[in-house]
PyMOL Python script that loads the backbone (N, CA, C, O; Angstrom):
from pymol import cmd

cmd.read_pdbstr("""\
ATOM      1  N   UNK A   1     -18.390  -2.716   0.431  1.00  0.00           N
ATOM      2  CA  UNK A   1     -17.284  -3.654   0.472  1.00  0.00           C
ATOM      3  C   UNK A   1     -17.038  -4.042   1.923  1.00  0.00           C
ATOM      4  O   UNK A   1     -17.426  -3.268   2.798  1.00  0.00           O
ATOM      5  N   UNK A   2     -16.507  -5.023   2.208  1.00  0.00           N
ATOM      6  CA  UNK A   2     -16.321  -5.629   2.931  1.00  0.00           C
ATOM      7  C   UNK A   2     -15.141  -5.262   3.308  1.00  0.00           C
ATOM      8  O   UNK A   2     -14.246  -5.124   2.475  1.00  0.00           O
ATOM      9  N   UNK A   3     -14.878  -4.973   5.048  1.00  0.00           N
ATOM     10  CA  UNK A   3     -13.514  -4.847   5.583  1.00  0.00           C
ATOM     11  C   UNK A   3     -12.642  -6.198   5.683  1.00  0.00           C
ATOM     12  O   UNK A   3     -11.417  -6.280   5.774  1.00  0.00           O
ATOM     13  N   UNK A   4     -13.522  -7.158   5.645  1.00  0.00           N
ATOM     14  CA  UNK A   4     -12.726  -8.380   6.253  1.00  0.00           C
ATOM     15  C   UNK A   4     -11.904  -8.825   4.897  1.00  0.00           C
ATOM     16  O   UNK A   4     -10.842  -9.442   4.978  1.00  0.00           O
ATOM     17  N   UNK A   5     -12.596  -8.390   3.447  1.00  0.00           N
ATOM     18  CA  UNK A   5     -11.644  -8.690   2.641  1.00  0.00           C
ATOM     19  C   UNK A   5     -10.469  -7.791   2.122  1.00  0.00           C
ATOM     20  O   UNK A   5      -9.627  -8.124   1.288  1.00  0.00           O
ATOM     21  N   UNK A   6     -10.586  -6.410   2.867  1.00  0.00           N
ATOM     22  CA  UNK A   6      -8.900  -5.652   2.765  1.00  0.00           C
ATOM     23  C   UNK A   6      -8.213  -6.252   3.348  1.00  0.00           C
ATOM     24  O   UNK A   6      -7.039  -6.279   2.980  1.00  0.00           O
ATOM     25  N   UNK A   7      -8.717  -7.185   4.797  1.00  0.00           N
ATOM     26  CA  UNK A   7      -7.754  -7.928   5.873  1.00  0.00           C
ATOM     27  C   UNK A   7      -7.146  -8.689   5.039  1.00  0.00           C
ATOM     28  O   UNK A   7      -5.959  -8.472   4.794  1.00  0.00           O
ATOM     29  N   UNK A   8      -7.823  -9.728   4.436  1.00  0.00           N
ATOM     30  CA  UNK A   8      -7.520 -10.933   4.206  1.00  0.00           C
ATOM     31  C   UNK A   8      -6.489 -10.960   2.720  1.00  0.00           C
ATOM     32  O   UNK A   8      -5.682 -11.809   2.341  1.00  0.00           O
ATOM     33  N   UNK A   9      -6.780 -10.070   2.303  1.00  0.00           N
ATOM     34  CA  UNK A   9      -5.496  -8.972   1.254  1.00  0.00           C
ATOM     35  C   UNK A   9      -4.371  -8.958   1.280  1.00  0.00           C
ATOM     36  O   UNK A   9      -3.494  -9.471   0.585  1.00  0.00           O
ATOM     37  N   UNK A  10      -4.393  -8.144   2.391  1.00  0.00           N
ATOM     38  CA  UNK A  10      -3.296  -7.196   3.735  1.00  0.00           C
ATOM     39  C   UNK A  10      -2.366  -8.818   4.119  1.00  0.00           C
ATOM     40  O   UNK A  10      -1.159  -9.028   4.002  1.00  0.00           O
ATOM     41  N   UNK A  11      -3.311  -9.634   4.528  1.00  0.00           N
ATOM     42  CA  UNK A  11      -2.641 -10.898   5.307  1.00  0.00           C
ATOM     43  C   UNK A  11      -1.869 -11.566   4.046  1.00  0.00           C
ATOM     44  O   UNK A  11      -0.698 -11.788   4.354  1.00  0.00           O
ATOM     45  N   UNK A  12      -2.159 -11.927   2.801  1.00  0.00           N
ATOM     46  CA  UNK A  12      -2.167 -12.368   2.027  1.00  0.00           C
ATOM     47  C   UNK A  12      -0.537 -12.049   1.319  1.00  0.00           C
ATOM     48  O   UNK A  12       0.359 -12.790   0.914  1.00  0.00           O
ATOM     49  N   UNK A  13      -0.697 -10.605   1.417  1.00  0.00           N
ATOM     50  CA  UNK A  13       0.520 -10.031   0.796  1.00  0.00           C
ATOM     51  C   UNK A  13       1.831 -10.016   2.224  1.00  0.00           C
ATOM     52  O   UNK A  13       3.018 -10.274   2.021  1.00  0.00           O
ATOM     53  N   UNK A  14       1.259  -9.664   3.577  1.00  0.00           N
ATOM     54  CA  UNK A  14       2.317 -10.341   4.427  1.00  0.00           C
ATOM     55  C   UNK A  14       2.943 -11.288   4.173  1.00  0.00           C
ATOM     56  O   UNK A  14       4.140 -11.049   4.013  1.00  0.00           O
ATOM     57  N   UNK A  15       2.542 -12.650   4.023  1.00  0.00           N
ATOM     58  CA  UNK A  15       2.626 -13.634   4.114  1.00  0.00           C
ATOM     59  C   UNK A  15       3.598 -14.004   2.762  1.00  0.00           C
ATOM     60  O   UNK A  15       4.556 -14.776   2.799  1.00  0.00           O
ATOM     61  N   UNK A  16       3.127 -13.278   1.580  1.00  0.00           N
ATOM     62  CA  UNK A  16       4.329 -13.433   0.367  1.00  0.00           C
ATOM     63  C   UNK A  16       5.105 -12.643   0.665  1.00  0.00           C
ATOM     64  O   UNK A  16       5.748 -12.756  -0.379  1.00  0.00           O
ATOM     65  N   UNK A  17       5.392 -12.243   0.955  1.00  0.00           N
ATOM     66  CA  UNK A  17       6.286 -11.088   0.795  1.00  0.00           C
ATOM     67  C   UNK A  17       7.500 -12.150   2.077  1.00  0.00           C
ATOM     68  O   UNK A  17       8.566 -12.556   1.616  1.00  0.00           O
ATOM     69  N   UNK A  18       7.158 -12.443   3.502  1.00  0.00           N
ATOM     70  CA  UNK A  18       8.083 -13.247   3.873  1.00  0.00           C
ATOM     71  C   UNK A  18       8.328 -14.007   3.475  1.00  0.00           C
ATOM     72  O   UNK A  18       9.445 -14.264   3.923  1.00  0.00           O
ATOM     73  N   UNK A  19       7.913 -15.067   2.493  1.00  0.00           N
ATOM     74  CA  UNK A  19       7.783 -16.099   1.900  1.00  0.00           C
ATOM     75  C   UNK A  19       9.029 -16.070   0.750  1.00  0.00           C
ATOM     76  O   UNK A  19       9.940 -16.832   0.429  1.00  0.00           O
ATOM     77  N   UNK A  20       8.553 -14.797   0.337  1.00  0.00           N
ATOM     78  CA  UNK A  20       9.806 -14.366  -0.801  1.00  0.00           C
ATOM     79  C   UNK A  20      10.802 -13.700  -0.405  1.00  0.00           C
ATOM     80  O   UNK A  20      11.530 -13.553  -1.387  1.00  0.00           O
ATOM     81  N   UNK A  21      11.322 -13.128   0.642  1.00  0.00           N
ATOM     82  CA  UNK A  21      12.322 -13.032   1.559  1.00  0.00           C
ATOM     83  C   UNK A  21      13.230 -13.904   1.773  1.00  0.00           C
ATOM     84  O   UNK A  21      14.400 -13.825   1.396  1.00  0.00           O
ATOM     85  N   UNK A  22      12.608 -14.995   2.544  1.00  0.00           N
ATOM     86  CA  UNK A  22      13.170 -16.193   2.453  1.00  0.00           C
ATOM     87  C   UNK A  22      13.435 -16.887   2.300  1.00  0.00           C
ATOM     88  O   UNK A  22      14.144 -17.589   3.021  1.00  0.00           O
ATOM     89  N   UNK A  23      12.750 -17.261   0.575  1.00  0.00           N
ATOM     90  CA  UNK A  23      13.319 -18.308  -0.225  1.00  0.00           C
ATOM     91  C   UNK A  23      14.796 -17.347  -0.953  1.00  0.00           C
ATOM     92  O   UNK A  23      15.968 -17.721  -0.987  1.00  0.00           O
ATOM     93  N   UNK A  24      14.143 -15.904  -1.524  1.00  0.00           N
ATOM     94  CA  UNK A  24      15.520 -15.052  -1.762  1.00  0.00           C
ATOM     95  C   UNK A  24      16.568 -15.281  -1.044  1.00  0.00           C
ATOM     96  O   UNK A  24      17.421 -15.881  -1.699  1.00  0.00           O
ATOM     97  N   UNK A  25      16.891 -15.049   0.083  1.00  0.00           N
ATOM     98  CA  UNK A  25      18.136 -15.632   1.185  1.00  0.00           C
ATOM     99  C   UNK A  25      18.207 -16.567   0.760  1.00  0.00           C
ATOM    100  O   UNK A  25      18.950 -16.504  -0.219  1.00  0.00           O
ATOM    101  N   UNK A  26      17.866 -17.449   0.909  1.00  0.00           N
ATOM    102  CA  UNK A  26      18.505 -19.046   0.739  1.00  0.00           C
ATOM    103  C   UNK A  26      18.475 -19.692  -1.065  1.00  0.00           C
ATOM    104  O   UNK A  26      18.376 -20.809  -1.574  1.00  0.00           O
ATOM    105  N   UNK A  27      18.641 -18.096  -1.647  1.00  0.00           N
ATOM    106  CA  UNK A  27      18.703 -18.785  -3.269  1.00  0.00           C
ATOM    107  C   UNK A  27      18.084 -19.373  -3.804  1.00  0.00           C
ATOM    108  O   UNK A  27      18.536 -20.279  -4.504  1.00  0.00           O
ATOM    109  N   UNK A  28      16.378 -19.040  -3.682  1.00  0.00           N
ATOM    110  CA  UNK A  28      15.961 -20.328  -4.078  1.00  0.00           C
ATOM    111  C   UNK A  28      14.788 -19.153  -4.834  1.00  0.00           C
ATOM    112  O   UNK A  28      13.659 -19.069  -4.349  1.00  0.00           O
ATOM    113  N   UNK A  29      15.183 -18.295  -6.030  1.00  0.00           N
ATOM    114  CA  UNK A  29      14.724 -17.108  -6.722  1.00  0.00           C
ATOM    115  C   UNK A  29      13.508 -17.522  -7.667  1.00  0.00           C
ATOM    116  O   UNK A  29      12.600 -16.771  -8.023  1.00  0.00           O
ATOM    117  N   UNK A  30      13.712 -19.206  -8.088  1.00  0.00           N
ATOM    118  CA  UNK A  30      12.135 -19.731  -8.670  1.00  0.00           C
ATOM    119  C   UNK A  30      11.258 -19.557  -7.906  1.00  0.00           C
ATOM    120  O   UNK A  30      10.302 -18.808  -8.110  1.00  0.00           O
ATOM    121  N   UNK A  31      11.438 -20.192  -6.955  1.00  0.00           N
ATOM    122  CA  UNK A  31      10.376 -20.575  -6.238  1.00  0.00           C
ATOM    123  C   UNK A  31       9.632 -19.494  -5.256  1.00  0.00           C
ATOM    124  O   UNK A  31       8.503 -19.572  -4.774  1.00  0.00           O
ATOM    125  N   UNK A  32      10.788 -18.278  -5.083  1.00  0.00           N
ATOM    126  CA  UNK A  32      10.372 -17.069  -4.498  1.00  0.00           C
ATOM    127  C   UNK A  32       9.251 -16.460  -5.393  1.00  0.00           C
ATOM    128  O   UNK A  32       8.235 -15.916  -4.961  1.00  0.00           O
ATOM    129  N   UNK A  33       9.593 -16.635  -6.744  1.00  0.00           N
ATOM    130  CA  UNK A  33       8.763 -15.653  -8.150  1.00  0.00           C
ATOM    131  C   UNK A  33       7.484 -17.028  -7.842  1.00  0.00           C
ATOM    132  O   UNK A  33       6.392 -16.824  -7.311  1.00  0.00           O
ATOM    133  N   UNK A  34       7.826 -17.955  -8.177  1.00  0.00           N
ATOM    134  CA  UNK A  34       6.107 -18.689  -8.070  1.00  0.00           C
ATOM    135  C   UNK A  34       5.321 -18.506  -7.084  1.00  0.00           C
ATOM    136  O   UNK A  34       4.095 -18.568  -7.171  1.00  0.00           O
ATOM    137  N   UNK A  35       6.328 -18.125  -5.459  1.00  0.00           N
ATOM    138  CA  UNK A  35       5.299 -17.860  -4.944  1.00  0.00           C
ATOM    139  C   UNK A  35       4.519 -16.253  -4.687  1.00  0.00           C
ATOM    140  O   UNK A  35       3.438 -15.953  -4.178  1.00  0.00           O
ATOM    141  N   UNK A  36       5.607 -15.439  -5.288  1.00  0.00           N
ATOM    142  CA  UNK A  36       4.729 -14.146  -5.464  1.00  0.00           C
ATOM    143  C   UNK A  36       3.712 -14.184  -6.354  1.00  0.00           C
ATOM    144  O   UNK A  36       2.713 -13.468  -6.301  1.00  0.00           O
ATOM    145  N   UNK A  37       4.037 -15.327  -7.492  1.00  0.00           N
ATOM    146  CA  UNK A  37       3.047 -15.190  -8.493  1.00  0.00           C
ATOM    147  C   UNK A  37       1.594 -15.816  -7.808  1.00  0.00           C
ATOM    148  O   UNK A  37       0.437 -15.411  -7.696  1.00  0.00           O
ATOM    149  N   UNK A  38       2.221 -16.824  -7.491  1.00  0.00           N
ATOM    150  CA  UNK A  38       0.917 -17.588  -6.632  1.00  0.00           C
ATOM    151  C   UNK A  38      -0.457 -16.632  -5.478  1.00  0.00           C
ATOM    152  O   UNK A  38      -1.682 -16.705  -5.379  1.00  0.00           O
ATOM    153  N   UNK A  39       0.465 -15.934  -4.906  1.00  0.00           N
ATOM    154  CA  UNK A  39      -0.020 -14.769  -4.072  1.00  0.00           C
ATOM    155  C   UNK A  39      -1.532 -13.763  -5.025  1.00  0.00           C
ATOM    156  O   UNK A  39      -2.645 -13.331  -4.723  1.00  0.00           O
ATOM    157  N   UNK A  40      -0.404 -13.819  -6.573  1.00  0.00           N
ATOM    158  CA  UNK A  40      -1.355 -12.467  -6.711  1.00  0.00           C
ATOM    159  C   UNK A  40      -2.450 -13.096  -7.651  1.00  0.00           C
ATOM    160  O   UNK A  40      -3.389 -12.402  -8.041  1.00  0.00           O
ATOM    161  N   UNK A  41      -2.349 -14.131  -7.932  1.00  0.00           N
ATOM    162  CA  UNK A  41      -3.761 -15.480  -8.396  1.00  0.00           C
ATOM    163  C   UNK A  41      -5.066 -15.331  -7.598  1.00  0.00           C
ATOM    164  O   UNK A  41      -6.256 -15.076  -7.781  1.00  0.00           O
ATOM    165  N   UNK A  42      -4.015 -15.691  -6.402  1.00  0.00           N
ATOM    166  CA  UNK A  42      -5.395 -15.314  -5.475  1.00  0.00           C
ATOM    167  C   UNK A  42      -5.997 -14.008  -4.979  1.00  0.00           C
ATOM    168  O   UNK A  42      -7.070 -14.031  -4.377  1.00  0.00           O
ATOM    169  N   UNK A  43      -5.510 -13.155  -5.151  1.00  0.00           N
ATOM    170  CA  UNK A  43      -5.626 -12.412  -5.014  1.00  0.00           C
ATOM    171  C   UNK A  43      -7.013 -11.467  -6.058  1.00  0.00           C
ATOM    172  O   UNK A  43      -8.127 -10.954  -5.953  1.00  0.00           O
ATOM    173  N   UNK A  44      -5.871 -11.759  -7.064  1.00  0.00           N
ATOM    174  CA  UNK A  44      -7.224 -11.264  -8.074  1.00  0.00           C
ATOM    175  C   UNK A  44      -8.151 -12.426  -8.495  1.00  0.00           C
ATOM    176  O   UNK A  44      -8.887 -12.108  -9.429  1.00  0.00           O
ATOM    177  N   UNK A  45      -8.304 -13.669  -8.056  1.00  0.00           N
ATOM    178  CA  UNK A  45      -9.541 -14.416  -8.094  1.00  0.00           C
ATOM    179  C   UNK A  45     -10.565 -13.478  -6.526  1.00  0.00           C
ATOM    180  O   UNK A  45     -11.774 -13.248  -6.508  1.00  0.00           O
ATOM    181  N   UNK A  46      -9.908 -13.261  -5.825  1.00  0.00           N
ATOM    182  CA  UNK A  46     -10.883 -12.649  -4.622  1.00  0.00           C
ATOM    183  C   UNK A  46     -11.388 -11.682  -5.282  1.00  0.00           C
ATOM    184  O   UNK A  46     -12.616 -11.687  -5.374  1.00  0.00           O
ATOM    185  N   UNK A  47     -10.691 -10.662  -5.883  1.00  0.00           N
ATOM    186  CA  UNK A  47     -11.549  -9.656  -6.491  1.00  0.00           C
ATOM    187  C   UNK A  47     -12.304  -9.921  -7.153  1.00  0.00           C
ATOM    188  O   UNK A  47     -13.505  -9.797  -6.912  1.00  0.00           O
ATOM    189  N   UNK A  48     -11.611 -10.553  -8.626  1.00  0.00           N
ATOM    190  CA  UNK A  48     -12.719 -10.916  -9.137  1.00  0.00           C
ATOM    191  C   UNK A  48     -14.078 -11.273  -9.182  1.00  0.00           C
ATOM    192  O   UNK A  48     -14.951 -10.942  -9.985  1.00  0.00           O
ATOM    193  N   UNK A  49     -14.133 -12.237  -7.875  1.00  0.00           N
ATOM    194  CA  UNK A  49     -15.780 -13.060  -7.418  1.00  0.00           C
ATOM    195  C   UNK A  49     -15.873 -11.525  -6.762  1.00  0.00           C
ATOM    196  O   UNK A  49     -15.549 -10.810  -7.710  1.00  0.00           O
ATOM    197  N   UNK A  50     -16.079 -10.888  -5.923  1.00  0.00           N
ATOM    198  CA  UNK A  50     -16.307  -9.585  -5.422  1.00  0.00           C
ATOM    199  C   UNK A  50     -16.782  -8.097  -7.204  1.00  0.00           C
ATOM    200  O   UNK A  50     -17.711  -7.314  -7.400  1.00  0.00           O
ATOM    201  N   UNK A  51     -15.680  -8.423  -7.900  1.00  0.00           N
ATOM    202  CA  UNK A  51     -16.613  -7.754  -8.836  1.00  0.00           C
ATOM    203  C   UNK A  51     -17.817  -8.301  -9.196  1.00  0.00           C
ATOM    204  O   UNK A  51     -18.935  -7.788  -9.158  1.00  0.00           O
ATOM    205  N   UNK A  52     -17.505  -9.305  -9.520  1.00  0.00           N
ATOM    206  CA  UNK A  52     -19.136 -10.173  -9.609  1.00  0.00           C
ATOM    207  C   UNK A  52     -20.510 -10.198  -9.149  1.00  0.00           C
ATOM    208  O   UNK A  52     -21.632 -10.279  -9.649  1.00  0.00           O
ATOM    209  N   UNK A  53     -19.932 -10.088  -7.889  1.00  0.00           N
ATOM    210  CA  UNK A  53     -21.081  -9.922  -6.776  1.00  0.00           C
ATOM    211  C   UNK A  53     -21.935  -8.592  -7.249  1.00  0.00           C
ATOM    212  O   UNK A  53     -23.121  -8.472  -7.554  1.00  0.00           O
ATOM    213  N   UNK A  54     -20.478  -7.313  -7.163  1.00  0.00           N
ATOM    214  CA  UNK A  54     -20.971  -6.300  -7.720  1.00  0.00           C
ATOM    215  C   UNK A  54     -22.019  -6.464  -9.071  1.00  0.00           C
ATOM    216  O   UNK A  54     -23.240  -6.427  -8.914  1.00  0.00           O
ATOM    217  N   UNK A  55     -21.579  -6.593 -10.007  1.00  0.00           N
ATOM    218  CA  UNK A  55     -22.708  -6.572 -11.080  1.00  0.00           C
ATOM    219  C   UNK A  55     -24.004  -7.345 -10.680  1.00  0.00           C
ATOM    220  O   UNK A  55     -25.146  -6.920 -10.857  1.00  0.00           O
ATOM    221  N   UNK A  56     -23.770  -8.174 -10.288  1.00  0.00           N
ATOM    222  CA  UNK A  56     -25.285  -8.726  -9.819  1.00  0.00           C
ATOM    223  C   UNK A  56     -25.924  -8.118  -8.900  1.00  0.00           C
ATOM    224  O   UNK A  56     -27.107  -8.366  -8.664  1.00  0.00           O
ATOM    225  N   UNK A  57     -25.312  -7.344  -8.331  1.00  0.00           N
ATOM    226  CA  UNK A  57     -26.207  -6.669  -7.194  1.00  0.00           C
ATOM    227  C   UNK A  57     -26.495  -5.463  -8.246  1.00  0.00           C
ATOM    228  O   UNK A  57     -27.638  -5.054  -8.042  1.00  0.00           O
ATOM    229  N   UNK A  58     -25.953  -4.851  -9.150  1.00  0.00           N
ATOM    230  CA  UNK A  58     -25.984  -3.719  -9.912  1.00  0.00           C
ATOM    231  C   UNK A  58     -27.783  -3.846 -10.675  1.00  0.00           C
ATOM    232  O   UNK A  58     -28.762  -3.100 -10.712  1.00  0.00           O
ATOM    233  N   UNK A  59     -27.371  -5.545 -11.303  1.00  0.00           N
ATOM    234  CA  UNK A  59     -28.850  -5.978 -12.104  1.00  0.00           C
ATOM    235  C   UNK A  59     -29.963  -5.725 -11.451  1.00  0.00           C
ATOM    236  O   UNK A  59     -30.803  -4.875 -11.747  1.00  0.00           O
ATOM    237  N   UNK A  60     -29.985  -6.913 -10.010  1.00  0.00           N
ATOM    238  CA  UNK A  60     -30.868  -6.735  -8.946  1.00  0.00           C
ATOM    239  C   UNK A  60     -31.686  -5.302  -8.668  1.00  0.00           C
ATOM    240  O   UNK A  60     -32.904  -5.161  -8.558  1.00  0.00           O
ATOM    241  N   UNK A  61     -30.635  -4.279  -8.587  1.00  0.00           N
ATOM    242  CA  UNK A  61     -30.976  -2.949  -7.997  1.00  0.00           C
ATOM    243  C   UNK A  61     -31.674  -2.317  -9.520  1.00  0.00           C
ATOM    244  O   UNK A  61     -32.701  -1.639  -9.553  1.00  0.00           O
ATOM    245  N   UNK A  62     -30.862  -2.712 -10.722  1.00  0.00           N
ATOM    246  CA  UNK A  62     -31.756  -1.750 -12.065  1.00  0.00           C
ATOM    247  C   UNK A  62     -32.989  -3.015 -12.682  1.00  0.00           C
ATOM    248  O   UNK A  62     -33.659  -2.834 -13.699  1.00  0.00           O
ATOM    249  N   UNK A  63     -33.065  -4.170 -11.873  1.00  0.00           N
ATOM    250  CA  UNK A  63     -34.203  -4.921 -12.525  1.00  0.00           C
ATOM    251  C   UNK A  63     -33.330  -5.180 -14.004  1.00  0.00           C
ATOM    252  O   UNK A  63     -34.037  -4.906 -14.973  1.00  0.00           O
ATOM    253  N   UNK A  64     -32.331  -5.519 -14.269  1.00  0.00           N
ATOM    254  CA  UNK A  64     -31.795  -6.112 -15.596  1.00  0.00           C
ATOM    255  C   UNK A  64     -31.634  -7.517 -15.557  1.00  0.00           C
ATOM    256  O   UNK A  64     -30.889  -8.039 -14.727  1.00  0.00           O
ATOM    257  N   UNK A  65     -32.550  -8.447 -16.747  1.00  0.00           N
ATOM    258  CA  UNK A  65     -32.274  -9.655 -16.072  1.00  0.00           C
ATOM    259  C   UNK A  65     -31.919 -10.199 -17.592  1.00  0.00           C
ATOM    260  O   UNK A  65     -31.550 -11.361 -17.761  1.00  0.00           O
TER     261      UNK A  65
END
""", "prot")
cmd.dss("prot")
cmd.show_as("cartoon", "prot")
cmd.util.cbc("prot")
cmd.orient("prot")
């Protein structure tokens, strides 16, 4: 696995988390939840393509085609 994608994780969830801070303060509790939701979309689309990778490298390595 790749370190640069725990970073980009790590950055990911910074970034909501102020995001939803500060729409919370200023009352604005939809748009805080869409954007946590939004956050974790991407989030597990990154994994996802990364599991992926995994199984194909899994095939590659047992010759399963």
């Amino acid at each position: 696995m790749d370190i640069d994608l725990i970073f980009k994780i790590a950055a990911i969830g910074i970034i909501v988390a102020v995001l939803n801070l500060l729409l919370k303060r200023a009352e604005r509790d939809e748009q805080a939840m869409m954007t946590t939701l939004a956050g974790l979309i991407v989030v597990l689309l990154m994994i996802v393509r990364q599991i992926g990778n995994l199984f194909e490298t899994i095939k590659e390595v047992f010759g399963l085609y």
